[in-house]
C-alpha positions as CSV (number, residue, x, y, z in Angstrom):
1,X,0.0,0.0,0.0
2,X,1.3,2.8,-0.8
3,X,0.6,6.6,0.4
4,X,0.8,10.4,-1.5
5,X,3.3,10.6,1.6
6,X,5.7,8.0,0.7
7,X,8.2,10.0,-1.1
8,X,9.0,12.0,1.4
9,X,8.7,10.2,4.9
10,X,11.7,9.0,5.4
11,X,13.9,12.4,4.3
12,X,16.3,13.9,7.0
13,X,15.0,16.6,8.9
14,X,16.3,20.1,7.1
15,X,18.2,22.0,9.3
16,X,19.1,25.3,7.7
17,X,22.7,27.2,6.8
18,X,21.6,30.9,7.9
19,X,19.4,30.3,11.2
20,X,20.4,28.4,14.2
21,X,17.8,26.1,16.0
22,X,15.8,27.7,18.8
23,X,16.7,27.0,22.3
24,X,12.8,25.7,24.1
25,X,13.0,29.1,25.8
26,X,13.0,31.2,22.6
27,X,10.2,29.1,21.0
28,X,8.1,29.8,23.5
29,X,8.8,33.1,24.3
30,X,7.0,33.7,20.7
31,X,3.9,32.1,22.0
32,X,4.3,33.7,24.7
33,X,2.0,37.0,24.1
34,X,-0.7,35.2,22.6
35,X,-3.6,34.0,25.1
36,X,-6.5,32.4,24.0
37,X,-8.4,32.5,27.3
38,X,-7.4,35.6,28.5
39,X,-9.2,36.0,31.3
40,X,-9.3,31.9,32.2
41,X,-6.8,31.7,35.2
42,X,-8.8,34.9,37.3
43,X,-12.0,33.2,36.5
44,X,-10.4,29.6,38.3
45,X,-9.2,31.6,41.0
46,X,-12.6,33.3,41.6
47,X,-14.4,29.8,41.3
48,X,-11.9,28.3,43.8
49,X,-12.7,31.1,46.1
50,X,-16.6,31.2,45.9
51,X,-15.7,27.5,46.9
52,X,-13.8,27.8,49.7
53,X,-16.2,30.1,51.0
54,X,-19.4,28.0,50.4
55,X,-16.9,25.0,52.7
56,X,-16.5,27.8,55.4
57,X,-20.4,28.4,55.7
């Protein structure tokens, strides 16, 4: 069986002349401003409060 894929599966990895790889840190340092749920982590902390309350009562 063969797959549109095939070709080119088993190719090195390119690992380019001008740019050296990215140490973890860097790579996700350019993630880093982009939040999808901004807003998310405040709204688990006021839900684990409202808790903790409602425990205390």
């Amino acid at each position: 069986m063969t797959t549109e894929y095939d070709d080119i599966i088993n190719l090195p990895h390119h690992t380019s002349r001008n740019h050296p790889r990215m140490t973890m840190e860097q790579r996700a340092a350019q993630f880093a401003p982009f939040a999808a749920l901004t807003g998310h982590g405040a709204a688990i902390e006021e839900t684990a409060r409202l808790n903790a309350q409602s425990f205390e009562e």
